[in-house]
C-alpha positions, 0 to 999 in steps of 0.5 A, a space after each residue: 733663428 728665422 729671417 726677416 725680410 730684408 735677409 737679417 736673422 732675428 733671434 727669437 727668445 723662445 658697454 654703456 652708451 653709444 658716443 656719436 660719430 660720423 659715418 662714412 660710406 661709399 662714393 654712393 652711399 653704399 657698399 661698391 661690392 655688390 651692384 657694379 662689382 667694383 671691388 671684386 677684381 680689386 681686392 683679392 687678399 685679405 690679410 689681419 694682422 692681430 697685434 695685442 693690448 693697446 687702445 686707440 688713445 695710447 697710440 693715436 690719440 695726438 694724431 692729426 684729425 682722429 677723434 683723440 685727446 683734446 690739448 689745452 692752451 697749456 700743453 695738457 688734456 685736462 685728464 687726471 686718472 684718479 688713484 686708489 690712495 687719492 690724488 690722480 696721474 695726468 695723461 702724458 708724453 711715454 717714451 718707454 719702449 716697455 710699457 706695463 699697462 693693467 688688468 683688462 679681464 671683463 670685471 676690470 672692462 667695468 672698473 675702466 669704464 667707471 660707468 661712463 666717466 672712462 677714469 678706473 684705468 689707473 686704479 686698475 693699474 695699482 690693484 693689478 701691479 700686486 704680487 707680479 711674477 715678473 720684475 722686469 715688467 714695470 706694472 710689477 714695480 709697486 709704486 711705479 711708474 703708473 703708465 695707464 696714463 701714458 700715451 705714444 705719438 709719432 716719435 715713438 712709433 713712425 711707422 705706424 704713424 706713417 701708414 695711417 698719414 698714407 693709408 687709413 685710420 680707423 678712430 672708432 674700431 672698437 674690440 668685438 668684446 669687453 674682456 681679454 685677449 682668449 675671447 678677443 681671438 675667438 670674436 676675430 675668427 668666429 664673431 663669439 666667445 663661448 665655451 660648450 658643454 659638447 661637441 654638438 654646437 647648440 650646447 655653447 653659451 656666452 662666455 667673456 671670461 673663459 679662462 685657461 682652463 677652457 684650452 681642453 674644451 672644444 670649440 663647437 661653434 661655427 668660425 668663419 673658416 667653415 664658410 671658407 672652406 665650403 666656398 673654397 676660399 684659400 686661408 692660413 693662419 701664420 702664427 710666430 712660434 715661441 711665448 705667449 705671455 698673456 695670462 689667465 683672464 686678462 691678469 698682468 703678469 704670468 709665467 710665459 707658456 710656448 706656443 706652437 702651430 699645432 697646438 691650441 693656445 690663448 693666441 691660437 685658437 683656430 686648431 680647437 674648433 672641430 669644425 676646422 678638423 672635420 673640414 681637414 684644415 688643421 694644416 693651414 695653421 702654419 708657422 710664420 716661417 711659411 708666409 715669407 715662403 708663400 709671398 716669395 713663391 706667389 701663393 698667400 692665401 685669399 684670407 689670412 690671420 697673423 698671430 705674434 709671439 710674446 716678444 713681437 706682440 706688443 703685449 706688456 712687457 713686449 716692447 713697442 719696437 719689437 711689434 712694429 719692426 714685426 708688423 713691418 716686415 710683414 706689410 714690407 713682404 706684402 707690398 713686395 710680393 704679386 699680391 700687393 696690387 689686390 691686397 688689403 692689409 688690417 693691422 688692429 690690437 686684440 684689446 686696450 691692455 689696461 691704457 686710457 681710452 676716452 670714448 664710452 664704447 656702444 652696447 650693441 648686445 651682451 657681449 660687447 663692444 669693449 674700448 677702442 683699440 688702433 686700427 690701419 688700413 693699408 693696400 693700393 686702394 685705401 683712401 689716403 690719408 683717410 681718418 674713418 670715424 665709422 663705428 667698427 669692430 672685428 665683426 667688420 673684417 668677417 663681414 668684409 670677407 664675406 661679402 668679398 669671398 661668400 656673396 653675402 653669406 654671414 655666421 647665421 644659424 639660419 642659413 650657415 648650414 650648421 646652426 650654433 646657439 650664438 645669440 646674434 649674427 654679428 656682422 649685421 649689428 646696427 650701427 656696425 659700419 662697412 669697411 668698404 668705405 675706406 677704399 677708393 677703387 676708381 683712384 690711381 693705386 697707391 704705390 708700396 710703403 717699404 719702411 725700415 723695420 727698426 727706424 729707432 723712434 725716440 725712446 728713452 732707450 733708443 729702441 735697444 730691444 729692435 736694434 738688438 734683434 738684428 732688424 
């Protein structure tokens, strides 16, 4: 049992092209970091909240002014995703709480991407819906409903909807990767994924598809605690203890495994590096008890990660309540605690999870970027009611917290002090857009958003799985 914060316990159970965007920036046209210092003294926490396999279309893709799916005169969108056995499925109107998705592995990044034309994502669907362990997951219905093509709005997820008509909306956030959820973690904490054939870092090479087995290799290369760690900089990862649904290589459907703080894992890769164990910080892998501790006492870190359990992921078969009532919860702590006056809260999604996404991602090297995820940015600074339509990825929170915490420093094998094989520095990709412009610091704070962490939405079943978790 753990207790959410309003008091009430909660039971756990257990590459193709660039597509033009506009690009905002600072009142000056720059970064306000450096210069004046606007934003030191401004923003002193950093928090990302790392929910799982959604793209941006799925969640916002009706939203007001955000580069989202374009009605017809007749109520439709004009997109038929074509089937394996002909014919096709339009986009519509999901209002299951439980979602099925598809594949979302590298292999199936390229079928969705269809060389552009942006239409395997059902065919996908079908091909991966086969021989599912799980029956209650509707991607393992054969012949069911094929929600690829499915897509929520306001009715269904109110609280998200409302921190972006408050705060900031990222439309062109894409994920650091094109593949699945085990390389999306280590882009979000490393700005890589690879896997090594020692513990010496210059023996890592590119991977995108690392499967489970990779959990009893070591990840030699440099992630950005080391950088924290050397500058003194206080981070945790609060990670929720119980399944981990995701599967081997972005497969649908697996056997669930437990995960834990202190034990390596597809969602909790950070006790794998060795350099987070010879700098001696396997301990700020915490559970999610703690950060309810730490925002109550007055002492959450200067960086932070949020990693879900299976059942608050949002990861198929998660159900959407569940993920947003989490999510609220902790932005809810947040905004309540000393913190909130310097914080800034980024809630994103690891990958697309198999859903339509209309926008072709850019190739800004071997690696990536893969497809749109949904992303936010809430803290008294945001710009309000802000649409940001930069192209971004998780590159952008490391250099966004390197600027902030490191002076600049970035995950550079020239000058990290401990060089790695890592083909690019991420952080200055081209074209990779500043976080920085999503934030006001000459305007009136904006004041905390407590929202009700079930406010039901109108799913077809209510929201049964968040009333009935005691949120």
């Amino acid at each position: 049992m753990r207790r959410t914060p309003t008091g009430l316990l909660l039971l756990f159970a257990g590459g193709c092209c660039l597509h033009p965007v506009a690009v905002g920036g600072g009142a000056d046209g720059g970064s306000p970091i450096d210069g004046g210092g606007t934003a030191r003294g401004k923003i002193e926490h950093v928090f990302v909240i790392f929910q799982e396999n959604r793209s941006f279309d799925h969640y916002f893709g009706t939203f007001p002014g955000a580069d989202g799916l374009e009605a017809l005169p007749d109520g439709g969108f004009g997109v038929c995703l074509p089937k394996v056995d002909g014919g096709c499925v339009p986009l519509y109107h999901d209002t299951s709480d439980v979602n099925g998705g598809g594949p979302h592995g590298h292999a199936n990044f390229l079928a969705d991407l269809a060389d552009g034309g942006m239409d395997g994502f059902v065919r996908e669907q079908q091909k991966g819906s086969r021989d599912c362990l799980n029956a209650t997951n509707p991607a393992c219905t054969n012949g069911g409903v094929l929600d690829a093509a499915g897509y929520h709005d306001e009715r269904e997820l109110p609280n998200y909807w409302a921190y972006a008509r408050r705060y900031v909306l990222q439309d062109h956030l894409f994920e650091s990767d094109s593949s699945w959820s085990l390389p999306a973690h280590l882009f979000m904490v490393s700005d890589w994924s690879a896997h090594c054939a020692s513990a010496d870092p210059t023996s890592c090479v590119s991977d995108l598809d690392l499967s489970l087995k990779t959990q009893s290799y070591v990840y030699a290369w440099t992630d950005l605690t080391y950088l924290l760690h050397a500058r003194g900089v206080s981070w945790k990862n609060y990670l929720v203890q119980g399944s981990e649904p995701d599967c081997d290589e972005g497969e649908m459907d697996c056997s669930p495994t437990p995960q834990a703080a202190n034990v390596p894992s597809i969602w909790n890769v950070l006790p794998q590096f060795t350099d987070v164990k010879s700098d001696g910080e396997l301990g700020n892998v915490v559970d999610f008890d703690q950060f309810y501790r730490d925002a109550a006492a007055g002492t959450l870190p200067q960086v932070a990660w949020f990693f879900p359990s299976g059942e608050l992921s949002e990861h198929p078969p998660a159900a959407v309540s569940m993920g947003q009532a989490y999510v609220t919860g902790i932005v809810n702590a947040i905004m309540q605690s000393s913190a909130w006056p310097t914080s800034a809260i980024f809630v994103v999604w690891d990958d697309w999870g198999g859903f339509y996404d209309h926008v072709v991602p850019p190739r800004v090297d071997a690696n990536g970027y893969g497809f749109r995820v949904p992303a936010l940015v809430i803290s008294p600074w945001a710009k309000p009611g802000f649409v940001d339509h930069q192209t971004l990825s998780f590159d952008a929170y490391s250099k966004l917290i390197e600027d902030l915490f490191l002076g600049g420093q970035r995950l550079d094998p020239a000058t990290d002090g401990r060089p790695d094989s890592r083909p690019d520095v991420r952080e200055d990709a081209p074209g990779l857009g500043d976080l920085m412009a999503d934030f006001d610091f000459e305007q009136q704070p904006l004041p905390p958003l407590i929202l009700p962490q079930c406010p039901g939405g109108d799913f077809d079943d209510g929201g049964v799985a968040c009333a009935d978790a005691g949120f």
